[in-house]
C-alpha positions as CSV (number, residue, x, y, z in Angstrom):
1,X,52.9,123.5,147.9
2,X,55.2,123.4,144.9
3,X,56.0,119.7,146.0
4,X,52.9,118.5,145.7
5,X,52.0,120.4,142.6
6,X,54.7,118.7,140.7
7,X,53.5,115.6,141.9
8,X,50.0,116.3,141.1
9,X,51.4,117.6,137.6
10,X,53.1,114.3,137.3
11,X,50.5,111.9,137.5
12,X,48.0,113.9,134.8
13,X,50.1,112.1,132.1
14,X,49.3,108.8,133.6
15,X,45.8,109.0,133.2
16,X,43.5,106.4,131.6
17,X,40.1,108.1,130.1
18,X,38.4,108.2,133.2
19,X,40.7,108.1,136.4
20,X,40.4,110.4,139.1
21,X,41.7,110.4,142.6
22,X,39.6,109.1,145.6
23,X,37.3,112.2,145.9
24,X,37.5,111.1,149.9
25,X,40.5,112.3,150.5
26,X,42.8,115.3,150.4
27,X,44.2,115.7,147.1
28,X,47.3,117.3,147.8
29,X,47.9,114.7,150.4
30,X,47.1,111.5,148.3
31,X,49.2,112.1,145.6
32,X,52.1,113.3,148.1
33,X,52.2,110.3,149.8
34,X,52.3,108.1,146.5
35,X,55.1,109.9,144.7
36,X,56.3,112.3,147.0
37,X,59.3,113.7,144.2
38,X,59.7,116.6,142.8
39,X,59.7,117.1,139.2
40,X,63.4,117.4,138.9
41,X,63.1,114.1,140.9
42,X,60.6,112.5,138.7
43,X,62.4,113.5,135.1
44,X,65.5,111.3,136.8
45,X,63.0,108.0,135.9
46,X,62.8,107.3,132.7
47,X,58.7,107.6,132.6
48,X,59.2,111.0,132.5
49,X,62.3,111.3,130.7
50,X,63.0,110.5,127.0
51,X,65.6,108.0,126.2
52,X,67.1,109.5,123.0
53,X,70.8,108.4,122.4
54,X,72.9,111.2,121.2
55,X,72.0,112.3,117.8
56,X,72.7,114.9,115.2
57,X,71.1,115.4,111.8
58,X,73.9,117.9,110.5
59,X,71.5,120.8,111.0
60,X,68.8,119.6,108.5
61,X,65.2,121.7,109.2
62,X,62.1,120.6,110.1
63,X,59.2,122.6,109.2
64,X,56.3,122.6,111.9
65,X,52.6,123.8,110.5
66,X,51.3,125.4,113.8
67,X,47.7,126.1,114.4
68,X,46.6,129.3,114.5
69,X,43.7,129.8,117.0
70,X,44.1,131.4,120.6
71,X,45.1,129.3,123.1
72,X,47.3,127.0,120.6
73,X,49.3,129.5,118.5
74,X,52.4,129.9,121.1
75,X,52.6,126.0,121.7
76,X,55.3,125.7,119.0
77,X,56.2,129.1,118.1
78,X,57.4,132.2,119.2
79,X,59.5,135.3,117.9
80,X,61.7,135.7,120.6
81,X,62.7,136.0,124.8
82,X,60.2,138.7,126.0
83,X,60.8,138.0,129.7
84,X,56.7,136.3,129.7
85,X,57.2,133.4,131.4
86,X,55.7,130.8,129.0
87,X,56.6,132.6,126.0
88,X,60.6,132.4,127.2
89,X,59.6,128.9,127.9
90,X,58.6,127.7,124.4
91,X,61.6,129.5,123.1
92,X,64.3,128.1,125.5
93,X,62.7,124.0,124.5
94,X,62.7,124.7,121.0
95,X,66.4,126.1,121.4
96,X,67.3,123.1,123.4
97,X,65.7,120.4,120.9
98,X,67.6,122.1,117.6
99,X,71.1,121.6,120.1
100,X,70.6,117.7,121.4
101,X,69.8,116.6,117.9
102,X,71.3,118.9,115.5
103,X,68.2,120.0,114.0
104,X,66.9,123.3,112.3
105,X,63.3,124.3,113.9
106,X,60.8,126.4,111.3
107,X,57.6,126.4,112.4
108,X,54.8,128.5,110.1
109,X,51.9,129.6,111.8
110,X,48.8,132.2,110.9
111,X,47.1,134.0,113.8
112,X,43.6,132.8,112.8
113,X,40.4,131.5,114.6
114,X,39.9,129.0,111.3
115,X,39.9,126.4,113.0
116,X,40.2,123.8,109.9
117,X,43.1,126.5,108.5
118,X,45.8,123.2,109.1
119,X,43.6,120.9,108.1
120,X,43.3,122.1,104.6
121,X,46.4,123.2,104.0
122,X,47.9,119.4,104.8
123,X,45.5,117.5,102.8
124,X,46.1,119.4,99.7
125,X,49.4,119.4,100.2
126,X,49.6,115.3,100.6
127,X,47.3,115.2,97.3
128,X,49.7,116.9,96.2
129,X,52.8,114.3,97.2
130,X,55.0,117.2,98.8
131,X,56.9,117.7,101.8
132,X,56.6,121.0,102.7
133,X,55.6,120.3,106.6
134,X,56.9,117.3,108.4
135,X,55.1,118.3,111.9
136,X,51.4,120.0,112.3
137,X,49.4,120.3,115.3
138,X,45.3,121.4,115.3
139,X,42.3,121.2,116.6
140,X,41.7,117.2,117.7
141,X,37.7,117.5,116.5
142,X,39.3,118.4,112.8
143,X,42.5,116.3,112.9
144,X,40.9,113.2,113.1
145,X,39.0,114.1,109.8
146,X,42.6,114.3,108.5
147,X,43.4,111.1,110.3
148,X,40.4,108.9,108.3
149,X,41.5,110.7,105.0
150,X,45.2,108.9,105.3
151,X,46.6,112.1,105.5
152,X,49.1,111.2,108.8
153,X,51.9,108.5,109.1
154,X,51.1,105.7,112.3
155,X,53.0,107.4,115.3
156,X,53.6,104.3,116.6
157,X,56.1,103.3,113.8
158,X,58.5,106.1,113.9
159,X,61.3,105.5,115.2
160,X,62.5,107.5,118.6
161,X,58.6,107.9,119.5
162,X,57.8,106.6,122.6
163,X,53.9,107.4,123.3
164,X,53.9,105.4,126.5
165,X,56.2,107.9,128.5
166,X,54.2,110.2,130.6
167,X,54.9,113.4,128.8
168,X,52.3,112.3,126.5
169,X,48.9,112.0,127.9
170,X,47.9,108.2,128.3
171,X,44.0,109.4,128.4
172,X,44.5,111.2,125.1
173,X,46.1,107.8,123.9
174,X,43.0,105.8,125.1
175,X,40.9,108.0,123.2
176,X,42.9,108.7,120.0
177,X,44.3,105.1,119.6
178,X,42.1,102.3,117.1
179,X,42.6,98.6,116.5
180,X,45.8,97.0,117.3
181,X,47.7,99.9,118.7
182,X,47.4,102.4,115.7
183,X,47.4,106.1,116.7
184,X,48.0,108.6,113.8
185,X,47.4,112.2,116.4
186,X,49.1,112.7,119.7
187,X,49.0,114.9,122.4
188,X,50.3,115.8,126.0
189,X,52.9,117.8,127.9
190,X,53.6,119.1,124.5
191,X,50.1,121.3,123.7
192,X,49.5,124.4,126.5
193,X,46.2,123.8,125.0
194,X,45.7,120.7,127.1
195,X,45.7,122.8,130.1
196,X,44.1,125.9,128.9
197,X,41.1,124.1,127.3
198,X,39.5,122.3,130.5
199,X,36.3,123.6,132.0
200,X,36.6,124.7,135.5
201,X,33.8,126.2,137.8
202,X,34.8,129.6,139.4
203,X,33.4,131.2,141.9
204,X,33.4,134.6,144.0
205,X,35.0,133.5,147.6
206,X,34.5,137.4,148.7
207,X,30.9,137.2,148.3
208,X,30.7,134.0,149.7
209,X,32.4,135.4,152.8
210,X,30.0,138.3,153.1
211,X,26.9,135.9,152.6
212,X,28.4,133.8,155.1
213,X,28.1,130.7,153.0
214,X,29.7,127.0,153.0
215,X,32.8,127.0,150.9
216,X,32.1,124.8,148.3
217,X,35.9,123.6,148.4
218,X,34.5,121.2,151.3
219,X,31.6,120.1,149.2
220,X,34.2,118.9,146.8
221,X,36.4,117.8,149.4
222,X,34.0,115.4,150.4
223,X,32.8,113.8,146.8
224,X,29.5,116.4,147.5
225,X,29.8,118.4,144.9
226,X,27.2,117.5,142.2
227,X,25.1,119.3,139.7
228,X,22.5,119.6,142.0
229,X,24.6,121.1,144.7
230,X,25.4,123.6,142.5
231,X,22.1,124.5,141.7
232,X,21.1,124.7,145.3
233,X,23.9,126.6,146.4
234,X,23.5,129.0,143.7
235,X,20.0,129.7,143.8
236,X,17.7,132.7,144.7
237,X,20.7,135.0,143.9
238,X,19.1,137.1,141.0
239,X,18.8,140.9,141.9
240,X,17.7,143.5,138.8
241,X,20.9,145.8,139.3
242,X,19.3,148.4,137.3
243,X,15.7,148.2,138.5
244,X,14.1,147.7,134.6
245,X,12.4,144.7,135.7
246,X,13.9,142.7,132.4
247,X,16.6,139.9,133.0
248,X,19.5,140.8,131.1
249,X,23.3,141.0,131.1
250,X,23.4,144.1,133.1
251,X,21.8,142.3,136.2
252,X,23.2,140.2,138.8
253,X,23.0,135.9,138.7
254,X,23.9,132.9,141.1
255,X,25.2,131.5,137.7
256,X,26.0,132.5,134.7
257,X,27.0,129.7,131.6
258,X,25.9,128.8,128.0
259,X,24.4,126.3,126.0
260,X,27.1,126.1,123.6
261,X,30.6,124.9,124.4
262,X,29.9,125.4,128.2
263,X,27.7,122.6,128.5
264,X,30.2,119.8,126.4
265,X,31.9,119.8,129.6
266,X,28.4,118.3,131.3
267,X,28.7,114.9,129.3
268,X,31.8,114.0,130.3
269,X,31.8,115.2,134.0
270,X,28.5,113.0,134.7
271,X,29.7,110.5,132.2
272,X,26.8,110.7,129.8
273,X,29.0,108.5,127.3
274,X,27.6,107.6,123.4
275,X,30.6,105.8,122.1
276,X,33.3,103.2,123.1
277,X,35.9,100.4,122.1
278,X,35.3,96.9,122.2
279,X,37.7,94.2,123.0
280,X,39.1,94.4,119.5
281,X,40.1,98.4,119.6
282,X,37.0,99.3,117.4
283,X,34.6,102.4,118.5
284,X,31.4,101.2,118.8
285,X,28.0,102.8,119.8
286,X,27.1,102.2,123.3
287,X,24.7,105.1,124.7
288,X,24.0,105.3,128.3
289,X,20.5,107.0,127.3
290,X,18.8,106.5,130.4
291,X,22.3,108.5,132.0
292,X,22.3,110.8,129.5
293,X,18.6,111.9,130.3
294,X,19.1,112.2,133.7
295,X,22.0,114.1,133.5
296,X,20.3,116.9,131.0
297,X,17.3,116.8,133.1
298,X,19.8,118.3,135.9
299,X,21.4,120.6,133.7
300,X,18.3,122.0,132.5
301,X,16.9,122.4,136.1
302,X,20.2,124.5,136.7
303,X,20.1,126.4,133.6
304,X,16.6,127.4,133.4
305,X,15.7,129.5,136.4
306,X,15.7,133.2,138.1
307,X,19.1,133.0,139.2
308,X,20.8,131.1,136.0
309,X,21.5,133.5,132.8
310,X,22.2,131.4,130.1
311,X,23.8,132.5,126.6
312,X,22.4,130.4,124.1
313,X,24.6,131.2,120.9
314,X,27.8,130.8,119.8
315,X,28.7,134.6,119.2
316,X,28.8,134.6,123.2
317,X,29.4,131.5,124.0
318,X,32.8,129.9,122.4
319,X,36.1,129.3,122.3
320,X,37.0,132.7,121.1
321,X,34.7,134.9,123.3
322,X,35.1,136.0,126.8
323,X,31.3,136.9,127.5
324,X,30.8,134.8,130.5
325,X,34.4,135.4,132.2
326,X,33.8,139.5,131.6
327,X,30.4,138.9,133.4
328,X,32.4,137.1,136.5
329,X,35.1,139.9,135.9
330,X,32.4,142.7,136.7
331,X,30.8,140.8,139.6
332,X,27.9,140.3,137.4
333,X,27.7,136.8,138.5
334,X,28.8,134.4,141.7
335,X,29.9,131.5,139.7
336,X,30.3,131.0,136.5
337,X,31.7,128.1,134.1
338,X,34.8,128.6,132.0
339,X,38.1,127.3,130.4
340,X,41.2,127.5,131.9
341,X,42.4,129.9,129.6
342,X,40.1,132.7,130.3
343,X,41.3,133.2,134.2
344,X,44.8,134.6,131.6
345,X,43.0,137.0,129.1
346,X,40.3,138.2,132.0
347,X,40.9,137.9,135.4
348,X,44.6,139.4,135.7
349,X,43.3,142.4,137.3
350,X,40.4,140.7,139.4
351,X,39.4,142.8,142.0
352,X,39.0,140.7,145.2
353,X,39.6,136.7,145.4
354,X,37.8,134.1,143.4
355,X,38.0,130.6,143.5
356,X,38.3,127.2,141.1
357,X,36.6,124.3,141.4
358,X,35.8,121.3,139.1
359,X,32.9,120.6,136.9
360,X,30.5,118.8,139.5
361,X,29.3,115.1,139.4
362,X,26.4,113.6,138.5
363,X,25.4,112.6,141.8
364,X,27.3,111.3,145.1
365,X,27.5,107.5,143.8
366,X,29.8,108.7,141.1
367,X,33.2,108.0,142.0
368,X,35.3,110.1,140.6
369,X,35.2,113.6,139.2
370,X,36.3,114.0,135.4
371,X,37.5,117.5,134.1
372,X,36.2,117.7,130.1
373,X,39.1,118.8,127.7
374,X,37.0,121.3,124.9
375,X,37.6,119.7,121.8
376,X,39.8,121.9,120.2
377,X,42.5,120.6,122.4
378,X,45.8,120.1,119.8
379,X,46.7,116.8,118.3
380,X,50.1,116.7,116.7
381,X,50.9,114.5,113.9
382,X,53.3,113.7,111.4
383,X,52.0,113.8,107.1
384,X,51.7,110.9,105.3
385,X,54.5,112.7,102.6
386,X,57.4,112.8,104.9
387,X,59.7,110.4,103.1
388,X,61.4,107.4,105.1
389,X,64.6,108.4,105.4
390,X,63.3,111.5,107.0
391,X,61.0,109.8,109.9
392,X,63.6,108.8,112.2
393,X,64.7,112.2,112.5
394,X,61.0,113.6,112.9
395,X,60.2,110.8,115.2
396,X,63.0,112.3,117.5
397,X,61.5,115.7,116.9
398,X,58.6,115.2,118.3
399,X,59.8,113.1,121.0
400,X,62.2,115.5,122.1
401,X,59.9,118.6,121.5
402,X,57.5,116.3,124.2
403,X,59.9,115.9,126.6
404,X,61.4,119.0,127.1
405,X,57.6,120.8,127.2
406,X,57.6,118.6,130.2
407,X,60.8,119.9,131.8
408,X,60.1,123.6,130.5
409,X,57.1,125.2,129.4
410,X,54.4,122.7,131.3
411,X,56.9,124.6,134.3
412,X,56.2,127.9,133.5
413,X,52.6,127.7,132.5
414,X,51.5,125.5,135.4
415,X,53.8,125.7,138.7
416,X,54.6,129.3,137.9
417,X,52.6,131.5,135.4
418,X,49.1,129.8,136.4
419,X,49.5,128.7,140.2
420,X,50.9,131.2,141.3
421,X,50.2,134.6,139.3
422,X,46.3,133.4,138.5
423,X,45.2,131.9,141.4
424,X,45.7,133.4,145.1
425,X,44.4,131.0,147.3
426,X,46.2,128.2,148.7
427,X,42.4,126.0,148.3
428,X,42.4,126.8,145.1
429,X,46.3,125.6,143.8
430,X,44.5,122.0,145.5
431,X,41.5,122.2,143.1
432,X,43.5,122.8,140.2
433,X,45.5,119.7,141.1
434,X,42.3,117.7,141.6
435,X,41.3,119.0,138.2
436,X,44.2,118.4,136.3
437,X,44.5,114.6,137.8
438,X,40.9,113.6,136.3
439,X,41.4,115.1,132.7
440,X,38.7,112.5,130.7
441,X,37.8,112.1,127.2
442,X,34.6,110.9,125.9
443,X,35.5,109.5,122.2
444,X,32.5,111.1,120.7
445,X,33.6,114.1,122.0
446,X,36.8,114.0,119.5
447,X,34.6,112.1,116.7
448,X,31.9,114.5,116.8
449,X,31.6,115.5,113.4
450,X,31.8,112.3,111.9
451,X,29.8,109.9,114.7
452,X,26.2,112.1,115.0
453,X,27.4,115.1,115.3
454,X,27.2,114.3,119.6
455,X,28.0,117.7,121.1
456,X,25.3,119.5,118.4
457,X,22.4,117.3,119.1
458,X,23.3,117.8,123.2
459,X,23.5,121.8,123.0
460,X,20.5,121.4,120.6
461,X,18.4,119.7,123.0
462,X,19.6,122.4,125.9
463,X,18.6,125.4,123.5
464,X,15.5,124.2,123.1
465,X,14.8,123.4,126.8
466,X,13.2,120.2,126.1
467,X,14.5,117.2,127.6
468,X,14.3,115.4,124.0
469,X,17.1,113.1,124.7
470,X,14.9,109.5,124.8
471,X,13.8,110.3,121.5
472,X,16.6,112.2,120.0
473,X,18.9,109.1,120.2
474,X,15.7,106.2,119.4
475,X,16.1,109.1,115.9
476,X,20.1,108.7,116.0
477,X,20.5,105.1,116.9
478,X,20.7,103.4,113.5
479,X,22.6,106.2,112.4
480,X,25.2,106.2,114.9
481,X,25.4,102.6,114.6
482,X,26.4,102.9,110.9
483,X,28.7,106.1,111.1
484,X,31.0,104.2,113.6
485,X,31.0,101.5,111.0
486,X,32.0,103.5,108.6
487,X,34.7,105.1,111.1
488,X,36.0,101.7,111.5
489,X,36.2,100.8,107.7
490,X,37.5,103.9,107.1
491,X,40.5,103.3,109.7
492,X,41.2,99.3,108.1
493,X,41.4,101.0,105.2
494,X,44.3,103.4,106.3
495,X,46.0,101.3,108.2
496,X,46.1,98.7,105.0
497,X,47.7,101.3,102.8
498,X,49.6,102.7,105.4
């Protein structure tokens, strides 16, 4: 099993924006039989390992401005070994990047769900012309506002950097990436948050036994699992626990979501896309309305029934709550949607056996599943202040800082601290290989608070129970069509001045 995880966990940093293995086949076979190595076999090939000659900067530092919010705070820094396995990790790579290149490590991070916290702090310090960080990571919704400010240096031109290796993730690329090549946020094997910020589907396998129901692990086996198969597997399952006759938290549900961040990952799994590039590298507004409707008209069908309770707000329903995992925790609900991350802070002490599976399809006819990254998922970038005869020396920074995540703490968090402490079912180590291998961005996703504000106008229109999408995007058309205009001018003019 641990071979063909590492081959699974391989291939993730190959993707394009919206590959996916063949849903008609076993994953943990097909990717087996197509690479077949270990990971100590594949960080022998120079995809997966970093080609940094030997260097040594005479112990100069480099100060690292790390985000703050759960889920991202550890990716750069930590205190010290405290025998937890991914914690240890971080600390061991960030030991081993100051000895190969003879570099002092100081990263400055604030325990704070601010979200914007990096954001501001770097663009009034390049106002300002300083160099007080020459690293920063955050949230990939807020960094590209930083990105269209000119307030980060083109990756692409520092020297050492080499975005095309597999530790960095090639879908992020695709998405991140304008014009001619010109990428100014990165991410991959280097930000846990990659991995802790994808939606997953769990669901209770103990229940399912003592119902005597189809595992749904076949359904997705067999390219069958689709929004609609959900919502018929999951239906007539209410039961008023505490006989009150009112539909609350305290009763049981076939499903149990929210309109808020658990239903971004809805767009990108039935791909419901709004913007794309053209042949020149530009983003350009291209909605599939007609796909779009459809696929709300499904969610809505799912969400708005007996056996669905729903959270419609953001005080139980976000990044930093755990409302619908405690629910699942408590066997308050069958199945449930949820990031990565909260089978760590919730289900430790789950009391019987649960199982993952990915965010379903649209319908049969779509080929391939696609796991949505929430938005907050870290981009790490270099500011526009970091004198020349400093880059080369960052450049290697971050390059090495990718490569040994890869080697270390992707290790610890994925083939050990997740696979095998989180999950204990052989069926579901294979979903969470399927899920990892068709990671997908939607660039509206990323731009969505400069392009239409995309993910508020969807959970909008799912508040409200309406299926107003026809109309809602005739209203945002012209709009939409101008903001990504304005996007584009907004990137020729940094990459003039850069």
């Amino acid at each position: 099993m641990k071979r063909v995880i590492s081959a699974f966990l391989a291939l993730l940093f190959l993707l394009s924006a919206v590959s996916c293995a063949d849903q008609g086949t076993d994953p943990g076979k097909a990717t087996e039989g197509e690479g077949g190595a270990t990971q100590e076999d594949q960080t022998e090939d120079l995809s997966f390992k970093d080609e940094l000659p030997e260097l040594n900067y005479n112990n100069q530092t480099i100060r690292m401005l790390a985000a703050g919010q759960v889920g991202a705070r550890d990716e750069l820094y930590t205190e010290g070994l405290n025998k937890e396995l991914v914690n240890d990790a971080v600390y061991e790579r960030n030991r081993t990047v100051e000895s190969r290149l003879g570099v002092a490590l100081e990263v400055v991070t604030k325990a704070t769900s601010d979200t914007y916290y990096v954001a501001g702090v770097i663009h009034k310090m390049v106002q300002s012309g300083l160099d007080e960080y020459q690293v920063c990571n955050g949230p990939s919704y807020v960094t590209v506002q930083n990105v269209v400010k000119g307030d980060y240096l083109d990756l692409p031109t520092l020297e050492y950097l080499d975005l095309s290796k597999h530790y960095w993730s090639q879908g992020y690329n695709d998405m991140a990436s304008w014009g001619d090549g010109h990428q100014f946020t990165a991410s991959g094997s280097i930000a846990l948050s990659l991995f802790r910020y994808m939606y997953v589907t769990l669901y209770n396998k103990d229940m399912m036994l003592e119902w005597q129901m189809t595992d749904p692990y076949e359904a997705v086996q067999n390219g069958e699992w689709t929004i609609d198969f959900q919502n018929n597997l999951t239906k007539d399952m209410y039961t008023d626990l505490n006989g009150d006759g009112k539909r609350d938290e305290k009763d049981f549900y076939g499903f149990i979501s929210g309109t808020m961040t658990s239903s971004d990952c809805y767009w990108i799994s039935c791909e419901a896309t709004v913007l794309k590039k053209d042949e020149n590298g530009y983003i350009v507004y291209e909605a599939d309305v007609g796909r779009i409707h459809d696929t709300v008209e499904r969610v809505l069908n799912l969400y708005n029934r007996d056996s669905s309770y729903i959270f419609s707000d953001a005080g139980h329903d976000s990044s930093f709550n755990n409302n619908i995992i405690e629910a699942f925790a408590d066997t308050k609900a069958f199945m449930v949607t949820a990031m990565i991350t909260k089978l760590e802070v919730s289900l430790r002490d789950f009391k019987g056996e649960y199982g993952i599976l990915p965010i379903p399809k649209f319908d049969q006819l779509q080929e391939s599943y696609h796991t949505c990254v929430q938005d907050q998922v870290s981009g790490f970038s270099v500011p526009a202040t970091v004198p020349e005869s400093k880059q080369e020396m960052v450049g290697a920074t971050l390059e090495c800082l990718a490569s040994e995540s890869y080697k270390t703490v992707v290790d610890a968090y994925y083939n050990t601290a997740l696979s095998y402490k989180y999950l204990s079912n052989p069926e579901s180590k294979v979903m969470l290989d399927l899920i990892y291998d068709c990671v997908s961005f939607e660039i509206a996703q990323i731009y969505t608070t400069i392009v239409g504000d995309y993910l508020g106008q969807m959970r909008s229109i799912v508040t409200s129970r309406r299926n107003t999408t026809t109309s809602t995007y005739q209203r945002l058309e012209s709009r939409m069509v101008k903001e990504a205009e304005k996007l584009n001018q907004a990137y020729e003019k940094v990459v003039q001045g850069a």
